[in-house]
N, C-alpha and C positions, 0 to 999 in steps of 0.2 A: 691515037693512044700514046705515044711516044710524045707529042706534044702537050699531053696532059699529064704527063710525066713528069716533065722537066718543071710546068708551071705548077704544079702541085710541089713538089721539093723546092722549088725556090721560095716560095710562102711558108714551107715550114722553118728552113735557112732563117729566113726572116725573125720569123717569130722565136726560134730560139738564139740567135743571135740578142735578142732584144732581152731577152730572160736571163740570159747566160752576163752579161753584160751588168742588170743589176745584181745577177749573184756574186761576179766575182767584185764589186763594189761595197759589197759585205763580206769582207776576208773569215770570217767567223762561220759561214754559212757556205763556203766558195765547193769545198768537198760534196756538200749535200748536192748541192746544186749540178756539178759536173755528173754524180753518179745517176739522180733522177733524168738525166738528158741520155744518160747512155742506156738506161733502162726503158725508157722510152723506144730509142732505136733497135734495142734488141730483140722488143716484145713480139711475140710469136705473129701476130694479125698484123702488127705495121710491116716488121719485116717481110710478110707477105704480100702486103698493097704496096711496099712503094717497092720491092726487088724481086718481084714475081712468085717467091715462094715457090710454091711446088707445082702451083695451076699456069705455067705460063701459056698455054694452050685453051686458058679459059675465056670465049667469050662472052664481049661485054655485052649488057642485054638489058632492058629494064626489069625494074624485079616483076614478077609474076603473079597473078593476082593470087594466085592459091598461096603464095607462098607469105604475101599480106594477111589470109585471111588465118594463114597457123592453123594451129589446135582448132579454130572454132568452123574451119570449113564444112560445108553439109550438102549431099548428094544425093536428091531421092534412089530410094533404093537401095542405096550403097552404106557401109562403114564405114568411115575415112579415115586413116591414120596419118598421123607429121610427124615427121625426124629430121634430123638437123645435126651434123658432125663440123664443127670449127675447125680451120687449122690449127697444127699442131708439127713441131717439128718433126720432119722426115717424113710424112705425111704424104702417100701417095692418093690419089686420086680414087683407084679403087678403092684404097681403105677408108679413106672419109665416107666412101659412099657406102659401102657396108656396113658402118660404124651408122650413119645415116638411116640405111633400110629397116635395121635390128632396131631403133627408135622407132620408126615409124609403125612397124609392128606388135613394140610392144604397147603402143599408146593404144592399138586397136583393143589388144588382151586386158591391159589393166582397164577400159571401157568396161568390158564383159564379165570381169572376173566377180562380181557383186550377183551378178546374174544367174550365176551358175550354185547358189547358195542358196539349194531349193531344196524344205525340209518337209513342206505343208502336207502333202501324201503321207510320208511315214508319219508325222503326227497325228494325219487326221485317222489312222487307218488304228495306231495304238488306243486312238480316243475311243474307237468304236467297237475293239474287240478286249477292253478291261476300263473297270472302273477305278482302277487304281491311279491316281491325278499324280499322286508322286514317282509313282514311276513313268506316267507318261512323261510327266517333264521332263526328268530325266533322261529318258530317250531322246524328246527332244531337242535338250542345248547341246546334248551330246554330238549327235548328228549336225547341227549347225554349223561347218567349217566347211571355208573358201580352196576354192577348187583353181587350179591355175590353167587357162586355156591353152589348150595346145593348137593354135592357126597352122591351119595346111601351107604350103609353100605360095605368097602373094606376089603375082608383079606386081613391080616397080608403077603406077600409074602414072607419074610427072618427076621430072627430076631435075632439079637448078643450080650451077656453080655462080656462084657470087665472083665475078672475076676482081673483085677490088681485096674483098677478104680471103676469095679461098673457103669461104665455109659452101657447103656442099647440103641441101636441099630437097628429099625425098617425101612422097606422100602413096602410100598407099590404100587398097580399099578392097572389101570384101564383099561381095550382095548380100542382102539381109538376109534372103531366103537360106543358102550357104551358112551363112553366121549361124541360125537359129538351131539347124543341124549340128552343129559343130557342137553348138554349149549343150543340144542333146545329148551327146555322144559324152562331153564331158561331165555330165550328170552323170549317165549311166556308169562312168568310170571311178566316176566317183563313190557313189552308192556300193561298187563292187569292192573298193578300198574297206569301205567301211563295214563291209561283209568280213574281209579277212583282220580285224582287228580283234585279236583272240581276247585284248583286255575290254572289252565289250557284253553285255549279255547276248546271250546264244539268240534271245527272242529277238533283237533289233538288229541283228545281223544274217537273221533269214529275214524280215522285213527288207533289211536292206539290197540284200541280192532277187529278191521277187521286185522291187523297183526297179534295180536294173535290167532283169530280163525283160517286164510289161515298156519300158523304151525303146531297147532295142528291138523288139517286135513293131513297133509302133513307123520306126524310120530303118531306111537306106544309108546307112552309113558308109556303103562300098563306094557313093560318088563322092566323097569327099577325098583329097589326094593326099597316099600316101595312108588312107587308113583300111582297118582290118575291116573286111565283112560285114555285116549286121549278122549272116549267119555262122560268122567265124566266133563273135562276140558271141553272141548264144550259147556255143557250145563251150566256150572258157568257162560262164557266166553259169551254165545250168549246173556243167560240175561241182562248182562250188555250190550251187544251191544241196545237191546229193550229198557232199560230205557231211553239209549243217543239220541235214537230214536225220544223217547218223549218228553223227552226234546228240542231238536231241532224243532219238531213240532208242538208244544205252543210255541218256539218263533223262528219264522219263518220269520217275516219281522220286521227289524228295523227302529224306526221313527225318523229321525232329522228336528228339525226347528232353522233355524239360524237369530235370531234376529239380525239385527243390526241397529235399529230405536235406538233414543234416552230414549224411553217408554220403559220401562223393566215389564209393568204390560203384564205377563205370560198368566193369565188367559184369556186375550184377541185375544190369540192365539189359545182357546182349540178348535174352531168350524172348524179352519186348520185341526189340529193334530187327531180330531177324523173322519176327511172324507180320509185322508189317511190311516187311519187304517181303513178303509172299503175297501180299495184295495186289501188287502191280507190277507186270513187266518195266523194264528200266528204273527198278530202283536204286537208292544210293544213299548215302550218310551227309548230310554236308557240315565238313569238320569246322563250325564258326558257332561258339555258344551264344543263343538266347533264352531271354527269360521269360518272353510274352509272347502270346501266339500274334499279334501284329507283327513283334520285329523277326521270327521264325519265316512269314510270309511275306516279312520286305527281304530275306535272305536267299529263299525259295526265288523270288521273281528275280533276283540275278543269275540262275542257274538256268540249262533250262529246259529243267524240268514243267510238265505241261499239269502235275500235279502235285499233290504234298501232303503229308500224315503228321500230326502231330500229337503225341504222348506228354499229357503233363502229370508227372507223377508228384504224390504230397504225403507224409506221415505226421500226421499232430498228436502228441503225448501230452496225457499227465499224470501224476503222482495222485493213485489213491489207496488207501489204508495198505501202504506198504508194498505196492504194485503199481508199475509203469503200463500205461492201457491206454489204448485210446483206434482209429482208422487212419489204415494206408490206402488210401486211394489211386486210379489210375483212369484221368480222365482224353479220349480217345478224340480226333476228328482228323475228314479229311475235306481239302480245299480243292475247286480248279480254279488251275490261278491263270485260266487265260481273263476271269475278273473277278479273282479273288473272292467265290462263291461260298458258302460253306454246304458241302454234299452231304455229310454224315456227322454226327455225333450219337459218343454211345452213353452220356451223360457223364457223372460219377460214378463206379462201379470200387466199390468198397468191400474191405474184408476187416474184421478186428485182427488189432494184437494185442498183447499183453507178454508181461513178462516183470518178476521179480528186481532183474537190473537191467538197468537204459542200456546199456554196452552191447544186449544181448540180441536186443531187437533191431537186427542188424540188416539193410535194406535185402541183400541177397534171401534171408529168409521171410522176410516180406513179400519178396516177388515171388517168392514159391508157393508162397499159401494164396498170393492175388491169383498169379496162374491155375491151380488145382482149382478157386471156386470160381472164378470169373472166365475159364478156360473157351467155354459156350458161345459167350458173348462176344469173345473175342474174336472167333470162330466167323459167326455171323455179321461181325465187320470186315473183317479181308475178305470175305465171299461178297459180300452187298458192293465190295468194289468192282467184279466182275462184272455185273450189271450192268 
């Protein structure tokens, strides 16, 4: 070793003597040249081949064929992960090799991380219980996000100091069977994320927590080291399924009334809005105007409500021999939007008005006169929702 020490330094001797020699022969250049020479010697990996650096304890060994084969080594059965920590000043041996094993581990995760970016169940599962295309997809790019592995604790499987550089050489490895658990468990943690994302609809985030429980039922996640139960996970995991529960069962039927009278006083509508909320347990308003019973029931599928009522009220006037006349109508239906079905409609149900001046036929006592003659019918739709 020592004598390939001296014979290695006197060859460089050489070769910078020779360089040095035509630098300082070009006075214009002579600075450059002395500093490239000293930067050189000072460089972290020479310093450590030719004056031991921080591995003098490292021996000399041929390189290892794993350590040839890098990143592209492969192990039936196994993972394989490569990491690789350089010298670096001050640099102890341990820390290279930590610096080392943390590489070779995450080579394993970012392999896997693509893997774990499984969406196909909840989309196939939204496709089969609504015909609505747009909010499936929706659901599904939504859900589409990469999940970061979390690897149990790996030995070290081979490990190599380069004793000329100092750089430091790890490979670890996981069993496949191990691995495929692992990205289980990280689906499942994933899916339960995606349960608790309150800016989510309610519907794809009990989707998402019922994915999580049918996995963790499916595997043993307690032999994987360092993690919770399969029946500890359960019981996190069903929790959260109960609150969403809840949720969805306080709001359970959504209420749209679509004005399109010229009267915009609201309050004249509430004797409507509160006899359809006597049609269904878990009703509610939802405070976001539309104008067509499509975008009412693109609004409806982001709540989550499991059904939906919608009121479209109209007044059309004209002037005749000196009298304002004409039908206020109020036409009724209700949806289940687990596929946007239409269950009930009570058609157009129509009362006149008239009156002298426009000013007067004022919507509040329109809905008074719709309610007194149409009262019946209306009757017989919040009851036909009981059914």
């Amino acid at each position: 070793m020592l004598c390939l020490f001296f014979n290695q330094f006197w060859l460089l001797l050489m070769y910078l003597g020779f360089k040095l020699n035509f630098c300082f022969s070009k006075q214009p250049i002579r600075q450059c040249c002395t500093l490239l020479a000293w930067m050189f010697f000072l460089s972290p990996s020479v310093h450590a081949a030719w004056f031991g650096g921080n591995c003098p304890d490292a021996t000399e060994s041929a390189k290892p064929e794993w350590v040839k084969q890098g990143f592209n080594a492969h192990q039936s059965g196994f993972r394989i992960g490569f990491g690789e920590a350089r010298y670096h000043k001050n640099a102890s041996y341990q820390n290279l090799l930590d610096e080392a094993e943390n590489r070779a581990r995450e080579d394993i995760a970012n392999s896997v991380q693509v893997e774990v970016t499984s969406v196909t169940d909840i989309a196939t599962r939204l496709d089969e219980t609504t015909q609505s295309s747009q909010y499936s997809q929706q659901t599904h790019s939504t859900l589409k996000s990469r999940s970061h592995v979390d690897l149990p604790g790996l030995p070290i499987a081979n490990k190599w100091q380069d004793a000329d550089s100092c750089t430091v050489y790890v490979q670890v490895r996981i069993a496949e069977l191990l691995l495929q658990k692992v990205l289980k468990k990280t689906q499942a943690e994933s899916y339960n994320k995606e349960a608790g994302d309150t800016a989510k609809p309610i519907k794809s985030r009990v989707l998402s927590i019922r994915e999580a429980i049918a996995i963790t039922k499916r595997h043993k996640f307690g032999e994987i080291q360092g993690s919770k139960t399969s029946a500890q996970l359960l019981s996190q995991y069903q929790q959260r399924f109960n609150e969403l529960k809840e949720i969805a069962k306080r709001n359970n039927h959504a209420i749209f009334v679509i004005n399109q009278t010229s009267d915009q006083n609201t309050h004249a509508l509430h004797p409507l809005k509160q006899a359809l909320k006597l049609s269904l347990p878990g009703s509610f308003e939802v405070n976001k105007p539309c104008t067509t019973s499509s975008t009412c029931l693109r609004l409806a599928n982001d709540t989550p409500a499991n059904y939906a009522s919608i009121a479209k009220v109209e007044m059309n006037l004209v002037k005749q021999n000196g009298f304002w006349l004409g039908q206020f109508t109020v036409e009724l239906s209700r949806w289940d939007l687990s596929n946007n079905h239409l269950e009930e409609t009570s058609g157009k149900l129509m009362v006149p008005v008239m009156n002298r001046h426009k000013h007067s036929l004022t919507l509040e006592k329109a809905m008074t006169k719709w309610l007194k003659a149409n009262g019946q019918k209306l009757t017989v739709f919040i009851t036909d929702a009981h059914k």
